[in-house]
Each structure stands twice: as C-alpha cells, then as structure tokens.
C-alpha positions in Angstrom: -86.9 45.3 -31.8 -88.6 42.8 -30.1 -91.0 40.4 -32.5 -94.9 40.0 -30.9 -95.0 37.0 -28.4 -98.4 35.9 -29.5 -97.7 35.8 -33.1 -97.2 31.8 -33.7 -94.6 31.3 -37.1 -94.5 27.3 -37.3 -91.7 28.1 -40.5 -89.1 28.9 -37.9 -87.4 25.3 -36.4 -86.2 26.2 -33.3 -82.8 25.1 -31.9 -80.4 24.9 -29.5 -76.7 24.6 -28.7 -75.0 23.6 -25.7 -72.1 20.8 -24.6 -75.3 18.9 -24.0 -76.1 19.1 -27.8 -73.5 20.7 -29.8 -74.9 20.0 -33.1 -78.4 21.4 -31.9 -79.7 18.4 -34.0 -83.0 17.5 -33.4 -84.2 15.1 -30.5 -80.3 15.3 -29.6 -79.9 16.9 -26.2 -78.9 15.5 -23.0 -77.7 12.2 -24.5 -74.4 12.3 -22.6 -76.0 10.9 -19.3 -79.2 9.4 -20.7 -81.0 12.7 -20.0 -79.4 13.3 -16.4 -77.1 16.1 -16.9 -73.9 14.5 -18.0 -72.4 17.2 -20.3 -73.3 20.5 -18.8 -69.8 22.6 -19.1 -65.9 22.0 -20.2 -62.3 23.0 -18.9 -60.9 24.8 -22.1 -57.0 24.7 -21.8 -54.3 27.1 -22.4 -54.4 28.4 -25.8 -57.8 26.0 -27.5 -60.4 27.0 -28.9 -63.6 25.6 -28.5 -66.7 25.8 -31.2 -69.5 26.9 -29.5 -71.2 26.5 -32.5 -71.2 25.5 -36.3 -74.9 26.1 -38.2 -75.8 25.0 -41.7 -78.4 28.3 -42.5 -80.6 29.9 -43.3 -81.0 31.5 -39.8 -80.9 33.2 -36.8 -79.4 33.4 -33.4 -81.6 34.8 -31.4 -79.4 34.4 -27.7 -76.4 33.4 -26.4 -75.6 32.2 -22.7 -72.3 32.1 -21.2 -70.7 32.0 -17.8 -67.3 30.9 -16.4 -66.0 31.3 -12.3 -64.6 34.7 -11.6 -60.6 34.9 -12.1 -58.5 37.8 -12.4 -59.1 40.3 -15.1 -56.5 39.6 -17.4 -58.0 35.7 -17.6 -61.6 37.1 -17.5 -60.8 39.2 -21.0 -58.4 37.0 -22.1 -61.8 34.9 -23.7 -61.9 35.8 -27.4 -65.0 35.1 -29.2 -64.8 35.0 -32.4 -68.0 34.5 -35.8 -67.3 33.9 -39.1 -70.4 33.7 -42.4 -70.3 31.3 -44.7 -67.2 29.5 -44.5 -64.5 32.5 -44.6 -61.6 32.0 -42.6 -61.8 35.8 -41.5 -63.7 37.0 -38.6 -66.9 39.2 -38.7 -66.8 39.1 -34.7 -63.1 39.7 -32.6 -64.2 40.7 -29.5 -63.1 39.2 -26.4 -66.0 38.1 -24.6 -66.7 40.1 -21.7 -66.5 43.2 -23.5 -69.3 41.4 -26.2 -71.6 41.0 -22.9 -71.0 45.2 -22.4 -68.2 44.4 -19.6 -65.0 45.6 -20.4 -61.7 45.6 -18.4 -61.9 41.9 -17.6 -64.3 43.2 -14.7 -68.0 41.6 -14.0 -70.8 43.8 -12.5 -74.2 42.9 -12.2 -76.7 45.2 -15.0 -79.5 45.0 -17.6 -79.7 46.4 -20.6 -82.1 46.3 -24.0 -79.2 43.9 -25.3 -77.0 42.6 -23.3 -77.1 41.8 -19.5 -75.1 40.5 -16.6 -77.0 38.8 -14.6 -75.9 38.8 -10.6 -72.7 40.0 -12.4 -72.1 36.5 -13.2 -74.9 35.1 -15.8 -73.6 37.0 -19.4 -76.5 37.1 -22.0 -76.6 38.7 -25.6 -79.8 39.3 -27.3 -78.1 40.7 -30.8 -80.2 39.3 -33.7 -77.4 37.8 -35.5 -79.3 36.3 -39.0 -76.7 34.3 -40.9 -77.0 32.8 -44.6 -75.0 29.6 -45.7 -73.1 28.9 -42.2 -72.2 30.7 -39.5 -69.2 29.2 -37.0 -68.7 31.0 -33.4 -65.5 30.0 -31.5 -64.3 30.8 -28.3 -60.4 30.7 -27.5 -59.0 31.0 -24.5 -55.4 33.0 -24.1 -54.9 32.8 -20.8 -52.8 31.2 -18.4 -54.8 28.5 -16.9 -57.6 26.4 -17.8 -61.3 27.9 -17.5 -65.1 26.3 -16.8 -66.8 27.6 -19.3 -71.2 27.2 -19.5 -72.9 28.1 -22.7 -75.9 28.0 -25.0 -76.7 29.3 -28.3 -80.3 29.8 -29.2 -81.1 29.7 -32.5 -84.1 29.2 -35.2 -83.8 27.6 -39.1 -85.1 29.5 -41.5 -85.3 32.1 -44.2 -83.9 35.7 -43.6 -85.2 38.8 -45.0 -83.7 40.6 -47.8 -83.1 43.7 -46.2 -81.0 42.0 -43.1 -77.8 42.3 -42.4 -75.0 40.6 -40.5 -73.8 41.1 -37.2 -70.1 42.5 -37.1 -68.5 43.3 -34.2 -64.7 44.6 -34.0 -62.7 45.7 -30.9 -59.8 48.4 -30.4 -58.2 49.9 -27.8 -55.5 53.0 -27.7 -53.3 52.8 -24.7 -53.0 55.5 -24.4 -54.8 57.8 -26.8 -52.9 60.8 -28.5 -53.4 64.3 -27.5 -56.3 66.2 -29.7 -56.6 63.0 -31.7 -60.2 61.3 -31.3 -60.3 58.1 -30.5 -61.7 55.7 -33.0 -64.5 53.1 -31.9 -65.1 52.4 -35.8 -64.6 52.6 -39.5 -63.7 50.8 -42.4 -67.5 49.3 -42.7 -68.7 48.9 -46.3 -72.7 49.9 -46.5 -75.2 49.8 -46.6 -75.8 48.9 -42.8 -76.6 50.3 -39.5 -74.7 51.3 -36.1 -76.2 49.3 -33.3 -74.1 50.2 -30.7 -71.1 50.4 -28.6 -69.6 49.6 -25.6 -66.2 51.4 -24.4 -64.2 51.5 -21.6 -61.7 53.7 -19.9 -58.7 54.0 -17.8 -58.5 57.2 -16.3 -55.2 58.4 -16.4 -54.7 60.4 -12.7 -53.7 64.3 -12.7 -55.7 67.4 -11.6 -58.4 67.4 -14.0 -62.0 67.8 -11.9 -63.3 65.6 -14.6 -62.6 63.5 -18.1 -65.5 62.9 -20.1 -66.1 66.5 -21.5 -65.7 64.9 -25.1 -68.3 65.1 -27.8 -69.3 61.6 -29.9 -69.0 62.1 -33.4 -70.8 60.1 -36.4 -69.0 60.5 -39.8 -71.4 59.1 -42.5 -71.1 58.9 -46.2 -68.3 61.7 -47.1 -68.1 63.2 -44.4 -64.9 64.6 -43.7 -63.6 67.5 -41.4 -66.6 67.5 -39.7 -69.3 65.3 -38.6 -73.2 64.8 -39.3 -73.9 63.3 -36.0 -72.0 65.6 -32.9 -73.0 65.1 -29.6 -72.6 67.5 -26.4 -70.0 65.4 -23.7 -69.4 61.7 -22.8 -72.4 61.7 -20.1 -74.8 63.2 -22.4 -74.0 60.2 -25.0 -74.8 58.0 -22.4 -78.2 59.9 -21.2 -77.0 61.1 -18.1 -75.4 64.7 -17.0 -73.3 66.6 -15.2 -70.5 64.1 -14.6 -71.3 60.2 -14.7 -72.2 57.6 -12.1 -73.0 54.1 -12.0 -76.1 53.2 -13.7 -78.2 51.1 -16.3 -81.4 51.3 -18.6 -82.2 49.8 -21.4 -80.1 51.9 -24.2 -77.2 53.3 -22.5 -75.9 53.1 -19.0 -72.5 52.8 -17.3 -72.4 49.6 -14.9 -68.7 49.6 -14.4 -67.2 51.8 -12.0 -63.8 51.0 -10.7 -62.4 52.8 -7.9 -61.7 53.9 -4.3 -64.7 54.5 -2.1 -65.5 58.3 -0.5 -65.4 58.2 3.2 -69.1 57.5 2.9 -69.3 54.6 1.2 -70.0 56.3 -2.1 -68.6 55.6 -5.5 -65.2 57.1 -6.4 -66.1 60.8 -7.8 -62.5 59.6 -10.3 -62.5 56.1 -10.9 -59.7 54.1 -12.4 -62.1 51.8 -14.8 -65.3 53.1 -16.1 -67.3 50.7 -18.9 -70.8 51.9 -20.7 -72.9 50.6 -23.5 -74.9 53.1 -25.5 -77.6 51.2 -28.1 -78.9 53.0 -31.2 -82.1 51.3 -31.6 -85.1 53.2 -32.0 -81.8 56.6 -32.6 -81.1 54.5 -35.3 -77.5 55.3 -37.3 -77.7 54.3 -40.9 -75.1 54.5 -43.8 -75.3 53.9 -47.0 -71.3 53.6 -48.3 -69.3 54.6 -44.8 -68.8 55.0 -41.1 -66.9 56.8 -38.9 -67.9 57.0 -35.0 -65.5 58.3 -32.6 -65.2 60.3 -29.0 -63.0 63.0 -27.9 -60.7 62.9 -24.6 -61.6 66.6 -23.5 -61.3 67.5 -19.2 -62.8 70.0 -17.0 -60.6 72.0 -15.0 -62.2 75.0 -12.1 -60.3 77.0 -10.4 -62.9 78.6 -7.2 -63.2 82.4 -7.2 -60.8 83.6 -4.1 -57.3 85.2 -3.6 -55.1 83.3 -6.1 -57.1 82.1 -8.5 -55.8 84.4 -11.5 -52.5 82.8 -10.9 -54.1 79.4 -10.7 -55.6 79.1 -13.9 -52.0 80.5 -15.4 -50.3 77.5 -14.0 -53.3 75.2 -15.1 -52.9 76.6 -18.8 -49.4 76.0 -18.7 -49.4 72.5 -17.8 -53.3 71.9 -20.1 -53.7 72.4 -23.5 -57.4 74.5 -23.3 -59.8 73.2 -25.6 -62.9 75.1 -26.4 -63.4 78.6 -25.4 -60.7 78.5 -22.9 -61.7 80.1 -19.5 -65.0 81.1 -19.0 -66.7 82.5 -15.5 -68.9 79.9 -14.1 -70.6 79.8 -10.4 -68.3 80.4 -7.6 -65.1 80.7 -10.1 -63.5 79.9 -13.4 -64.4 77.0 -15.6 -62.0 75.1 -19.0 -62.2 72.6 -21.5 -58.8 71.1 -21.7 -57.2 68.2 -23.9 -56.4 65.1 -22.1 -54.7 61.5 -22.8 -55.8 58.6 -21.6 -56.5 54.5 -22.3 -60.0 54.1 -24.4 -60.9 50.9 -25.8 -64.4 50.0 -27.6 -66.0 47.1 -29.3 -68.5 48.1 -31.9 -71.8 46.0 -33.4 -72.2 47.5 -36.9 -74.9 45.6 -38.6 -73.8 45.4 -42.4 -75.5 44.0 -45.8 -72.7 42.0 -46.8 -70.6 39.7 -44.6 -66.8 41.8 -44.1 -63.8 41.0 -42.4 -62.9 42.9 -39.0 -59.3 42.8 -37.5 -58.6 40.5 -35.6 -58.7 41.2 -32.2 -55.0 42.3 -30.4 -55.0 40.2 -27.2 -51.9 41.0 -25.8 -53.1 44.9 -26.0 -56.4 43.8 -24.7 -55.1 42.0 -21.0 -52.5 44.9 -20.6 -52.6 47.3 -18.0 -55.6 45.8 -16.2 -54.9 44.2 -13.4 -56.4 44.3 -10.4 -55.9 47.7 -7.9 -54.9 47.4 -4.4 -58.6 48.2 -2.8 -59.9 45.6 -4.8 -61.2 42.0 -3.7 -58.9 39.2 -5.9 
C-alpha cells in the first residue's frame, strides 16, 4: 500500500494544488500576497461549483485536504465532489464529500483510518491513489443554502502510470428506506477487470423493539454469480472486525466512528443509536473481478425474549409483528433468541478501482440531505 520512504524516484514531478496555486504550476504558489498568505480559502455560493483541480497527465494524486466550518448536516453533506478522466463530461466520482472522507450523515467525528481520516473531527484527508491518464478534473459544488469557507489541497505527482492500474471510481446510493428481505445494494454495474477497495455506509436506525439491527451478512457477487454469493460474511459487526453488537471505534481497515444517539445514564454511548457510519477497506483482503461486481448487506435484527413466566406468549406476539429470518427461534442463555427481517435507511459510497475509466450515477442530492437533520440531544 504504502510505497518505501527511502526509495528516491527523481521521474516523479511533484505538485501541488490549492487557491494559493490552482494550476499547481511550477514556482507558482503563494503569488496572491507576494508569498504572505493572500489566497488561502474561498466562500463558494449557493449552487457553484468550484474546480479544485484540472491536471494535464500522466499522474497521480496521492492526497487531498479539505476542511470547511461546521454547519448543520444537511449543508455539511450537501458538498458534492465530483472527478471526471480524460475529458468526459460524466463522473467517475459522485459522492458528496463527507461521505468520501468516511463521514456520512452530514456528521463530523474525529478518527483515523489506513485511507481516510478526520482529523480533530474537523481536518478531512483522503489517501486513495487515484492514477489518472490524459486529464483528470475534480469539482466541488455546493447545494446548500448558504455560502461555505471551504480549505483544500490536492497533492499530486507527473508521471507515467503502470499498465496494470486502474482508476478510482467512487459512486454513492442511499435507500430510504430499504425494502423488506431485499438487500441493500452498495455496488454494481462495474465493468472489469478491477478491484473493491472499500466502502463506507451509513445507517438510520429505524426505532421498534428489535434488541439489535445489524445481524445482516455482506455479500460479494463476482463474475456470474447469481443466487448466491462467493464472498458471504457472518453479521454487520463481523464485516467491520468487531462482535457481538457494535460500538464506536477505528483501526486502520474497518471501524465505526459515527455513533449518533442519546447517552445511557452513565455517560455511555447509546446501546441504539439513530446514525451509525463505518468504513471497511479491502486492502491486503483484496476483492478482485474480472467482468462484474455485486456487493451488498442484509437488514436482518435480533430479537430475545428472557426465559420466565410469559415468554412462550412473547415470542408469539414478536413473530406476529417480525418476519423471522433464519432458523427462527432458537434457545440461547437465559431465554429465546431470532433472526428477524427489518427495514430501515442505508446509504453507501463505494471506491471500486476499475481498468477502464466508466461513468457512475450521478449523485441524488436531494435524497442525500433528507431525513438528516439534527436530533433534539444534539449540540447545533
């Protein structure tokens, strides 16, 4: 992943882009002020996009830097970045920009990951290698209702790329909400050969009496794979390397920063949140197709009934108002454990490295701000 820091390759011309040098031409930085800081950030309006940056290639971005005051959540996701190859006028990238940085729900928390990071919850940085042939333009627009301060740099070398590269794509969805027994979908359509780097999803728990949501398997479909899967994981948790249920955390290939939710008595994070967001990267588990890719997640629930007077008739009104997944009740310790279908609002954004440049959809907006406004225990 990461290329040996005492290996010196004087074929690589190293740039930079910024509002203090938006060309990254060389010896052209800083000129706004003579040197002294004159151009550091911009307001971008209502509804204009800005070009963060426009490269001539062969090359490489290697990092990109970006931070803007915290607002509200529907003007924190209603940022869209967007990266187009080689002069198409379709998108490759549609993501709005938090969620590129591994934050969705317009909410900022502070993590790190192999990838991405949020520094103090407030410093957004990418590491994706993003190699690009002829051109590559990245844009940023913003669809919100007032003006922003936005902060950025793109780091970037010239130079050749290897023949067995491919270019970054990244698409988001969302399913508000997500169909009973359906899985939801946090990719496909990708023409191969390429490579699944990752994902980063985000839910809104929809309340009922569910003891927990995320019993749901991930689920690779590769290169004809139809009913069923080569890739099947065991739950939600387990996809993200942690068990039995799912607090906030981060390492460096999966974690889940974002929880969203009333505090326990105790100060401790809410055992149901309303907004959970996690990242999972496939990099040394790496997912390679040759012709297609399918990758979803199931929205399967836990119910338990304890063991005590009542409970027979308890899990009879539970299975009346669940549909049981799985192997429908089964004893567990101290009483009666079940899989059970659930519904609720899943979104993803998905970094797919392919050999060819493709098109994704263009990012829904509106569907992206909805629904995510701030709760009444949080601080505005």
């Amino acid at each position: 992943m990461f290329e040996d820091p005492a290996r010196i390759d004087t074929r690589l011309d190293s740039r930079s882009i910024s509002f203090e040098n938006p060309t990254g031409a060389r010896g052209s930085g800083g000129h706004a002020s003579g040197g002294r800081k004159g151009a550091p950030a911009a307001l971008i309006a209502p509804g204009e996009t800005v070009v963060l940056a426009d490269i001539a290639g062969p090359g490489r971005v290697r990092h990109i830097w970006m931070t803007f005051p915290r607002a509200r959540p529907e003007r924190m996701r209603a940022l869209l970045l967007e990266g187009f190859y080689d002069g198409r006028s379709a998108p490759s990238i549609s993501a709005p920009a938090m969620d590129f940085f591994g934050l969705p729900h317009g909410r900022a928390t502070a993590y790190a990951s192999a990838l991405t990071a949020a520094q103090e919850g407030k410093g957004f940085n990418a590491y994706f290698p993003m190699p690009f042939g002829k051109r590559l333009r990245l844009q940023l627009t913003n669809h919100g209702p007032a003006p922003i301060l936005l902060y950025y740099q793109v780091d970037y070398t010239l130079g050749a790329a290897e023949a067995d590269e491919g270019r970054l794509h990244v698409s988001f969805r969302r399913e508000n909400p997500t169909t009973l027994k359906r899985d939801f979908v946090i990719c496909e359509g990708f023409k191969g050969p390429g490579r699944l780097v990752g994902c980063v999803v985000g839910i809104r728990r929809f309340h009922d009496d569910m003891l927990w949501y995320g019993e749901g398997e991930f689920k690779v479909y590769r290169d004809g794979d139809e009913a069923l899967p080569t890739i099947c994981g065991t739950g939600l948790e387990d996809y993200i390397g942690s068990a039995w249920g799912l607090g906030p955390h981060a390492a460096p290939y999966q974690g889940s920063p974002l929880h969203v939710g009333p505090k326990a008595a105790d100060g401790a994070p809410a055992p149901q949140p309303d907004f959970v967001g996690f990242y999972r990267w496939h990099l040394p588990d790496p997912i390679v197709f040759n012709q297609a890719l399918k990758a979803t997640i199931q929205q399967i629930g836990a119910l338990f009934v304890p063991e005590g007077a009542g409970d027979a008739a308890r899990m009879a009104d539970l299975a009346t108002r669940h549909q049981l997944a799985g192997n429908g009740w089964i004893p567990a310790p101290g009483g009666h454990f079940a899989l059970a279908e659930r519904v609720d609002d899943y979104c993803a954004t998905a970094f797919v490295y392919c050999r060819e440049p493709q098109a994704v959809a263009p990012c829904d907006m509106a569907a992206a701000v909805a629904d995510i406004g701030l709760r009444e225990y949080e601080t505005a």
